[in-house]
Structure formats: C-alpha cells, structure tokens
C-alpha positions as a Python dict, from the first residue, in 0.01 Angstrom:
ca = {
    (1, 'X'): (0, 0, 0),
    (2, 'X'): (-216, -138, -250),
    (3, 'X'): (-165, -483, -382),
    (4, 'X'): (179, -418, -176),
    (5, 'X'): (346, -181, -439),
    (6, 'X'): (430, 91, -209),
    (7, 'X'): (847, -100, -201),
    (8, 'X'): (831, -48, -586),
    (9, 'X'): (698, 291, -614),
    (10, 'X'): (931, 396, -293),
    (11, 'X'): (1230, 261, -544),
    (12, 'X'): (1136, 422, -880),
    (13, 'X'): (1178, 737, -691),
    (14, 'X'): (1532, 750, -501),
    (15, 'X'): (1413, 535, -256),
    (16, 'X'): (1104, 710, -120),
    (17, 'X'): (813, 853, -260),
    (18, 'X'): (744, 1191, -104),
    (19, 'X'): (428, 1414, -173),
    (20, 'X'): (604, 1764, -135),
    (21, 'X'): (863, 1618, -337),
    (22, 'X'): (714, 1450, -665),
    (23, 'X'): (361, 1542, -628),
    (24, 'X'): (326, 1827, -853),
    (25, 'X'): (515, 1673, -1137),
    (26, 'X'): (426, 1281, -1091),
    (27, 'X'): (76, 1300, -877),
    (28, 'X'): (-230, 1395, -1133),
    (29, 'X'): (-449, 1465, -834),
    (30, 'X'): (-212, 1709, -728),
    (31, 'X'): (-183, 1905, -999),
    (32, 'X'): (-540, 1821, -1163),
    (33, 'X'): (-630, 2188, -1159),
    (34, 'X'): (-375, 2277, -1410),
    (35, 'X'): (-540, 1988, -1608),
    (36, 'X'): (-877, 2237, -1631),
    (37, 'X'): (-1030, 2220, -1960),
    (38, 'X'): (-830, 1935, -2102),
    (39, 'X'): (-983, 1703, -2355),
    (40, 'X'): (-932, 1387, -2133),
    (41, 'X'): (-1100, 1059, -2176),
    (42, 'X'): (-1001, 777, -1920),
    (43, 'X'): (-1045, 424, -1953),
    (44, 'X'): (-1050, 221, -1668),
    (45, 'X'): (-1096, -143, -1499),
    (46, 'X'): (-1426, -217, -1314),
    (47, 'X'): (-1251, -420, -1105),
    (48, 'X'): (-915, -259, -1047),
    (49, 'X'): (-769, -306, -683),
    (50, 'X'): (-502, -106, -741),
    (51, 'X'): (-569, 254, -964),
    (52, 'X'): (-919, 246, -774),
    (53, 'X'): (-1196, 361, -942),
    (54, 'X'): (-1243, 682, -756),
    (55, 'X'): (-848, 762, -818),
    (56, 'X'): (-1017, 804, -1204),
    (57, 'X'): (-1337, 966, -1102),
    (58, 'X'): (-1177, 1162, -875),
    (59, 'X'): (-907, 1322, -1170),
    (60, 'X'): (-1188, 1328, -1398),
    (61, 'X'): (-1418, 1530, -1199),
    (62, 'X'): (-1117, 1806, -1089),
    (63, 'X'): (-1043, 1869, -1447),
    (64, 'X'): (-1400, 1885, -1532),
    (65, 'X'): (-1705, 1938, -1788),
    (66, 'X'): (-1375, 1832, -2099),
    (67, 'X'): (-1328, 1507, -1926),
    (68, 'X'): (-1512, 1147, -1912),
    (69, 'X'): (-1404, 812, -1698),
    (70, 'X'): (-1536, 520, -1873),
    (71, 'X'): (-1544, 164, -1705),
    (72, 'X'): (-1478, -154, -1853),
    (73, 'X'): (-1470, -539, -1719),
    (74, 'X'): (-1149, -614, -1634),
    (75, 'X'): (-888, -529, -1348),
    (76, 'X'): (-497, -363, -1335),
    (77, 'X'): (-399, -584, -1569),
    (78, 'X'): (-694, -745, -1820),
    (79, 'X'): (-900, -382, -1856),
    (80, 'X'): (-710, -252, -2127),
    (81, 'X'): (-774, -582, -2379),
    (82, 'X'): (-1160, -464, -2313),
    (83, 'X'): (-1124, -58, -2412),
    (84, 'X'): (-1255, -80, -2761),
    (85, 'X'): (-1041, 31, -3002),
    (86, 'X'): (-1298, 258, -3254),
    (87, 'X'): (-1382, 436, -2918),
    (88, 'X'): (-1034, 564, -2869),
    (89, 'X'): (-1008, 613, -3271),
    (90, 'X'): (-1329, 885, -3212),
    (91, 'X'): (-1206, 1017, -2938),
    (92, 'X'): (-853, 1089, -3064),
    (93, 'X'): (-1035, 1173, -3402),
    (94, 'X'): (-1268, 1459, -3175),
    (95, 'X'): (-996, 1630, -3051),
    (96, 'X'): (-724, 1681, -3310),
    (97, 'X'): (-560, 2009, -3304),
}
C-alpha cells in the first residue's frame, strides 16, 4: 500500500483490484513477456516511493536487450519536468515504423 493508494486503485477497478482478474490486461509485469522485443524506453524518478525503481528495472529487464530504464532526479510527481525533452524526440525519432 504504497504512499496509501491501495483504497484508490481498489476503486478504479469495481472495488477491488484482483491479480487473476486484471493482471494480464492492466499489470505490465504480468504480461511483460508478451512485451519481448519491444522498442521501450522508460523514464523514471530517482526518488519515486511509489512506482519503485525496481517496478521499472524489473519490466525493463523481462522485455529485454530492446528496452532501457533511465533515472532522473525527481519523485512520483516532479520526475517527469526532469526527462529531457530531445531525449524522447531521438528516441521516438529511432523507432518510427
């Protein structure tokens, strides 16, 4: 129950969140290895109490060798001011279809 979110995230799904229920379609560590081979940069806050940094790593590492985590100051909420905008530019740029 992270930063005591677990009454929200119960809520946004019917009342309770259920892994053999939602996982597959709302869980990306559950169904990471469908994920193999995807172009997939992620951007996320050093100090982040609440999408842990080994939630990212974690993803990253089951989709594999296509995918980078890439950590920047901030936390849940101040991280994504501090993602540099000309890195997402190249990335998106790299992988056009």
């Amino acid at each position: 129950n992270r930063s005591g979110l677990a009454g929200s995230i119960n809520n946004a799904y019917s009342g309770a969140w259920s892994e053999a229920t939602h996982g597959a379609t709302y869980n990306p560590k559950t169904y990471a290895g469908s994920l193999t081979g995807l172009d997939y940069k992620a951007w996320y806050g050093a100090s982040d109490a609440i999408v842990i940094t080994t939630t990212v790593t974690d993803l990253v590492t089951a989709i594999g060798g296509t995918a980078s985590a890439v950590s920047v100051t901030g936390d849940h909420t101040t991280a994504l001011g501090n993602i540099p905008p000309a890195d997402v530019v190249t990335f998106l740029d790299a992988h056009q279809s």
